[in-house]
C-alpha positions as CSV (number, residue, x, y, z in Angstrom):
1,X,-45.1,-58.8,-198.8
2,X,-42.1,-60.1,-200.2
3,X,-38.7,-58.2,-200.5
4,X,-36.2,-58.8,-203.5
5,X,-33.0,-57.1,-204.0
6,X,-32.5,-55.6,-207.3
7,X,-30.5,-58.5,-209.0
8,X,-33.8,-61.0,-208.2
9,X,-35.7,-58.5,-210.3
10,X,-33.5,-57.7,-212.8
11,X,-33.0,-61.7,-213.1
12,X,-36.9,-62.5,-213.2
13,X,-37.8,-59.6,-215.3
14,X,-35.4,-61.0,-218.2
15,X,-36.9,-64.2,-217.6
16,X,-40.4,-62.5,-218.3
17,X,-39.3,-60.5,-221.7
18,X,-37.9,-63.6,-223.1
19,X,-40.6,-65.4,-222.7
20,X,-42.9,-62.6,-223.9
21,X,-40.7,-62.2,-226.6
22,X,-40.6,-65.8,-227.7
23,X,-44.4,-65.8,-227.8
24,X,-44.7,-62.9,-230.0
25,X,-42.1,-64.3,-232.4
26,X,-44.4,-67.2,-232.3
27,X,-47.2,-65.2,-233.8
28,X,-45.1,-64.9,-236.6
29,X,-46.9,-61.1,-237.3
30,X,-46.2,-58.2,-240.3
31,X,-45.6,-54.9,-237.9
32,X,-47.5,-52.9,-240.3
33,X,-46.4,-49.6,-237.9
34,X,-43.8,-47.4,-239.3
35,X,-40.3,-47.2,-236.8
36,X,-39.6,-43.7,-236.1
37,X,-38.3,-41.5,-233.2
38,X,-39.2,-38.6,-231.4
39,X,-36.7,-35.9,-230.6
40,X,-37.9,-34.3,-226.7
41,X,-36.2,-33.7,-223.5
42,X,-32.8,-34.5,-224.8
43,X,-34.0,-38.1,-225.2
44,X,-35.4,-40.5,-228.4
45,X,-38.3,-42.1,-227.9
46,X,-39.6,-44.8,-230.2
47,X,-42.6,-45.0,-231.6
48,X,-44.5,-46.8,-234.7
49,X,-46.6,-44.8,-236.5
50,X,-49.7,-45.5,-238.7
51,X,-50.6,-42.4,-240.8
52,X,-53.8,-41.6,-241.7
53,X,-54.8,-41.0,-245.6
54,X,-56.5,-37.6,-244.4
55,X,-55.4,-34.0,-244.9
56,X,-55.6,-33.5,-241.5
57,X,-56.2,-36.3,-239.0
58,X,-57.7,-36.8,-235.4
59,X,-54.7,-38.8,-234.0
60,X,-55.0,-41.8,-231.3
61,X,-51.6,-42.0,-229.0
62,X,-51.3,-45.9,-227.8
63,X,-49.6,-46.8,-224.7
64,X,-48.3,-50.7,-224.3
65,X,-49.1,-53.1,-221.2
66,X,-47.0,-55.1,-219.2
67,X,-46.7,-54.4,-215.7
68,X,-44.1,-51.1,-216.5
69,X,-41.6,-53.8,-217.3
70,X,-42.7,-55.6,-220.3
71,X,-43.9,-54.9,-223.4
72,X,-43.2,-52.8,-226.8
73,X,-45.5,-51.4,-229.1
74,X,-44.8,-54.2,-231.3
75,X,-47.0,-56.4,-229.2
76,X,-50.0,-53.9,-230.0
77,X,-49.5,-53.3,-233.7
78,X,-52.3,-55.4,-234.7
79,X,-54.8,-53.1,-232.3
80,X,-53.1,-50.2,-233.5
81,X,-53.0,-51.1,-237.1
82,X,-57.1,-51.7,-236.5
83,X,-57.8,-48.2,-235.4
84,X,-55.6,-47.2,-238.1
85,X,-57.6,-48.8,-241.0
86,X,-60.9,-49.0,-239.9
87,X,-61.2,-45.0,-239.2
88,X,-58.3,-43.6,-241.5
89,X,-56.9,-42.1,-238.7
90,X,-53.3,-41.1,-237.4
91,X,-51.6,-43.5,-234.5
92,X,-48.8,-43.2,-232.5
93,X,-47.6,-46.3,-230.7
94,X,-45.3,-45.4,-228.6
95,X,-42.5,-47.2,-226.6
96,X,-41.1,-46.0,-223.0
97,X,-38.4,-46.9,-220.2
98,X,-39.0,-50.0,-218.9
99,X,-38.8,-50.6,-214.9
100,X,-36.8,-51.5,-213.0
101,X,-34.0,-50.2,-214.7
102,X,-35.5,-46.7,-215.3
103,X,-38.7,-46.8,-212.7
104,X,-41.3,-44.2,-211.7
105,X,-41.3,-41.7,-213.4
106,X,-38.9,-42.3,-216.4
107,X,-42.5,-44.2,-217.9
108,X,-44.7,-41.1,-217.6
109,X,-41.6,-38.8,-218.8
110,X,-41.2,-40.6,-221.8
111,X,-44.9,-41.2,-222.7
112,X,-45.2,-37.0,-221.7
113,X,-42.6,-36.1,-224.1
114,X,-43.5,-37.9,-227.1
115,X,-46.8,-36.2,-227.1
116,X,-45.3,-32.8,-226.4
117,X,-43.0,-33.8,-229.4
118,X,-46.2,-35.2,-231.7
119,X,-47.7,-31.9,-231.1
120,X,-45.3,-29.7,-231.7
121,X,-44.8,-31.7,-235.1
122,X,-48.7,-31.3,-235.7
123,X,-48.2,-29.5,-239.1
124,X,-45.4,-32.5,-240.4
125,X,-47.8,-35.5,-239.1
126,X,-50.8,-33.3,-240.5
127,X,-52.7,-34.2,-237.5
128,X,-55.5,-31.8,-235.3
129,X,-54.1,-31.9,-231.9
130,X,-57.6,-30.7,-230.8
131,X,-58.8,-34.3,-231.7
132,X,-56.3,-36.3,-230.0
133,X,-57.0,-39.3,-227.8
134,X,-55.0,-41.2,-225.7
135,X,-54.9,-44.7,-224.3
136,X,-53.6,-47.9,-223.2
137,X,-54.7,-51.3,-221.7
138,X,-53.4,-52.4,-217.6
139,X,-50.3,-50.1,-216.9
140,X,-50.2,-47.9,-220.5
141,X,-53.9,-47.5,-219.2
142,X,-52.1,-45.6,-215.9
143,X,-49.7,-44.4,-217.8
144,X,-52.4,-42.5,-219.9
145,X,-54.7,-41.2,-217.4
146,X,-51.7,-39.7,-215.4
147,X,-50.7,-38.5,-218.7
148,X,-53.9,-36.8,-219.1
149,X,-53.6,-35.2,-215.7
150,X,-50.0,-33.8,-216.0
151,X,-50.5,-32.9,-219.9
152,X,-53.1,-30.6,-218.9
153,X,-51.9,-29.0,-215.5
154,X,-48.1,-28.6,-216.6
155,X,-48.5,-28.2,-220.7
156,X,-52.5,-27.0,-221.0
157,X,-53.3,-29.5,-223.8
158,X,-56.4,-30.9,-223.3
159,X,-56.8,-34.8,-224.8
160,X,-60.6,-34.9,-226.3
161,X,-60.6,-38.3,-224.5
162,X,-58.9,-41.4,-222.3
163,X,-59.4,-44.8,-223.0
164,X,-58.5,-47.1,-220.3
165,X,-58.6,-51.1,-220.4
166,X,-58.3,-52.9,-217.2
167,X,-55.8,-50.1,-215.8
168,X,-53.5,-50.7,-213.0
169,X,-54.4,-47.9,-210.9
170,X,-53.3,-48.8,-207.0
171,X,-49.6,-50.1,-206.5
172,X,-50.2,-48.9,-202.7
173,X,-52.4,-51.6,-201.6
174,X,-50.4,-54.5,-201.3
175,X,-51.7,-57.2,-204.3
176,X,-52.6,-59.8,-201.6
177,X,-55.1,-57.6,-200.3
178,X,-57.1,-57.0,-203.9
179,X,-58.0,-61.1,-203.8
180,X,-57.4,-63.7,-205.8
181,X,-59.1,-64.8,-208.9
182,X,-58.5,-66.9,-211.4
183,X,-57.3,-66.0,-214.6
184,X,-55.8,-62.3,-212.8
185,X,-52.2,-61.7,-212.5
186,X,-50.9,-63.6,-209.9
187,X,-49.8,-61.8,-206.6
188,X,-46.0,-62.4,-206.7
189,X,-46.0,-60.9,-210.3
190,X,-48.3,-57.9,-208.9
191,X,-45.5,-58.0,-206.2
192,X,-42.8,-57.9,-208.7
193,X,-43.7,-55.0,-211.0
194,X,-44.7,-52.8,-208.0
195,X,-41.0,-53.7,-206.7
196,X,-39.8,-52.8,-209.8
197,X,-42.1,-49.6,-210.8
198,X,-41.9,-47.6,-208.0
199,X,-40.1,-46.9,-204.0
200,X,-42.7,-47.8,-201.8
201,X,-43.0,-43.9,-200.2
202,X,-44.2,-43.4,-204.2
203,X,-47.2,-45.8,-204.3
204,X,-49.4,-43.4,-202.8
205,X,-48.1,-40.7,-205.7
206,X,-51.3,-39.8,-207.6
207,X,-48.8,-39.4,-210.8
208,X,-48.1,-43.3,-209.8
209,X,-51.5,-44.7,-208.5
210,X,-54.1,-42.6,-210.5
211,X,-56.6,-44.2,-207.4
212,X,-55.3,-41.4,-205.1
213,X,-55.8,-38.1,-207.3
214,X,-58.6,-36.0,-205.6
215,X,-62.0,-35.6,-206.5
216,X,-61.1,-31.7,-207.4
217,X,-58.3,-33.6,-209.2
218,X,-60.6,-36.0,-211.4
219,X,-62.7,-32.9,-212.5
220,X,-60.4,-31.5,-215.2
221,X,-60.3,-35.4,-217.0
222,X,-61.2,-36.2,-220.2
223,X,-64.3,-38.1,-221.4
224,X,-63.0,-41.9,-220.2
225,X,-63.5,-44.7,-221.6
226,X,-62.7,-47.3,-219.4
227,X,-63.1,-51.4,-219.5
228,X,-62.5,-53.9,-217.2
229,X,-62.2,-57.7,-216.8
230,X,-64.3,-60.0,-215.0
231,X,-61.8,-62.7,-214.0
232,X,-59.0,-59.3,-212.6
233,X,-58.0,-58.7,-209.4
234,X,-57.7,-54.7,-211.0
235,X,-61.7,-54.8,-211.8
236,X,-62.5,-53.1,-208.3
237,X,-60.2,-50.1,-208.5
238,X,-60.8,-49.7,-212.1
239,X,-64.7,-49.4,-211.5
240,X,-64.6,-47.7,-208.3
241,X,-62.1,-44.9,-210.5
242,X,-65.1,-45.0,-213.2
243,X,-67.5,-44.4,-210.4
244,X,-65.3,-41.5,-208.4
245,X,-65.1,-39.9,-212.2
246,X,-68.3,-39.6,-213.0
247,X,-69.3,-38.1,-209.4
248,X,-66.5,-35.3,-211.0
249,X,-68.5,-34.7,-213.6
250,X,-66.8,-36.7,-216.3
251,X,-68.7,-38.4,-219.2
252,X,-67.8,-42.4,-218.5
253,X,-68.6,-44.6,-220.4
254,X,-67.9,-48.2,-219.0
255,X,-68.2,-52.0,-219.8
256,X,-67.1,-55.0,-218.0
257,X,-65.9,-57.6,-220.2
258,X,-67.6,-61.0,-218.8
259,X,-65.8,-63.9,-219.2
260,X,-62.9,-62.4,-219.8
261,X,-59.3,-62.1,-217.8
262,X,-56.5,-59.6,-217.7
263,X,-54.6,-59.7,-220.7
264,X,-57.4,-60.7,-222.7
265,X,-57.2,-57.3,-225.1
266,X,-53.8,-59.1,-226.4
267,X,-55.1,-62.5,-227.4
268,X,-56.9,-63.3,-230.8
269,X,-60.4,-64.5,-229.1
270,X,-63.7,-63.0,-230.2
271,X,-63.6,-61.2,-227.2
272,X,-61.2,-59.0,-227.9
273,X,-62.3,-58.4,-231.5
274,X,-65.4,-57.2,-230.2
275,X,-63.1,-55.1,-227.8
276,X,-61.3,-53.7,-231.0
277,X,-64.8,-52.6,-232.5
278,X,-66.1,-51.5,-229.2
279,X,-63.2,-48.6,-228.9
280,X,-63.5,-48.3,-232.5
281,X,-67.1,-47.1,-232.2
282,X,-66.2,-44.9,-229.3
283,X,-63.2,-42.9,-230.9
284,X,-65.5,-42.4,-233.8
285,X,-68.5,-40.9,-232.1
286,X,-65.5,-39.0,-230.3
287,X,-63.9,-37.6,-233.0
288,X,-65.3,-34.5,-235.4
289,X,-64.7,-36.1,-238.8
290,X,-64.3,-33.8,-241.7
């Protein structure tokens, strides 16, 4: 396991977003998401929003990727804009600390507090909190499902379903031991964002590394949807946490994405189109349309 001090991380994470950055700007892309911020816990939180042309619509709260220190919702407007258009319904895309600057659990704050804020603001956004969904793809997808957990035992709100896409969901086992496959994240970057995420005496934090909730624990999660990758070193503990919720008694509906690597739900491949129309499908047999 290798050790950096917090400049080597603050100096290879920088190195990371501009890349990332560049490579959106690249894409040259039309953010079709609406900037605006929510007011909760004495904080603003970003988010773009993509309102639905209902009277009153189910809502789907997006969480971004990249490894708790990358990312903005920017980079997932075009899945969010999809969900948007395709079922006319509302979408939050929302935006949270970033590690290592604000690590575990500044991420699951924020992502908390925008949908306490969302909700309370159901009658503005004219949106049926009883038809809500949230998800994200690798660590928005842990983000989401220990969302789920703490949004129902600390707030009672119950999310009518979790869509998870090649979640990150042990930073306790050290990435060395989970293999190596090509096409996954390398190990030294695994290395990196757990460095950066979390102290190691919180990897083994369920609210962390969903892997470690309890089966009592798993019981009161929503219906999941969750995909994985073939070519991902995070394919074992996403499908083992598919198998442990279903013994819960959770619906589960799960695919594995052949051919495919982490990071594929970003790219503009067939693969992840039909990825796109696969959740699509899901979310609408989900949802109660009216």
């Amino acid at each position: 396991m290798m050790n950096y001090t917090y400049e080597q991380l603050l100096e290879m994470v920088a190195e990371g977003r501009s890349a990332n950055d560049r490579e959106q700007e690249s894409r040259n892309l039309t953010i079709a998401g609406k900037e605006l911020f929510l007011e909760q816990g004495g904080r603003r939180i970003r988010t773009l929003y993509y309102p639905s042309g209902r009277q009153t619509s189910p809502i789907y709260i997006n969480i971004h990727g990249g490894g708790f220190v990358y990312g903005a919702p920017e980079y997932e407007d075009p899945f969010c804009t999809y969900i948007n258009k395709t079922l006319d319904i509302t979408v939050f895309n929302l935006e949270y600390r970033l590690a290592p600057e604000n690590p575990f659990p500044c991420a699951l704050e924020d992502v908390c507090d925008a949908v306490l804020c969302i909700i309370q603001k159901a009658d503005h956004y004219q949106i049926d909190q009883e038809q809500m969904i949230i998800g994200g793809n690798s660590a928005g997808a842990t983000l989401a499902t220990a969302a789920c957990y703490l949004l129902k035992t600390k707030y009672g709100l119950s999310p009518r379903s979790q869509i998870l896409i090649y979640p990150c969901l042990d930073t306790a086992t050290p990435p060395q031991n989970k293999g190596e496959i090509k096409g996954a994240v390398p190990t030294a970057r695994a290395e990196m964002y757990n460095s950066c995420y979390r102290k190691e005496e919180e990897a083994a934090d369920p609210l962390c590394s969903p892997a470690f909730f309890s089966d009592d624990e798993l019981k009161i999660m929503p219906d999941t949807l969750l995909l994985t990758a073939e070519y991902d070193t995070l394919r074992e503990e996403g499908e083992s946490y598919a198998q442990r919720l279903m013994k819960a008694g959770i619906e589960v509906t799960g695919k594995r994405v052949c051919d495919a690597a982490h990071g594929f739900f970003m790219k503009d491949t067939p693969k992840t189109a039909e990825s796109h129309a696969y959740i699509a499908a899901y979310i609408r047999n989900k949802l109660l349309f009216t």
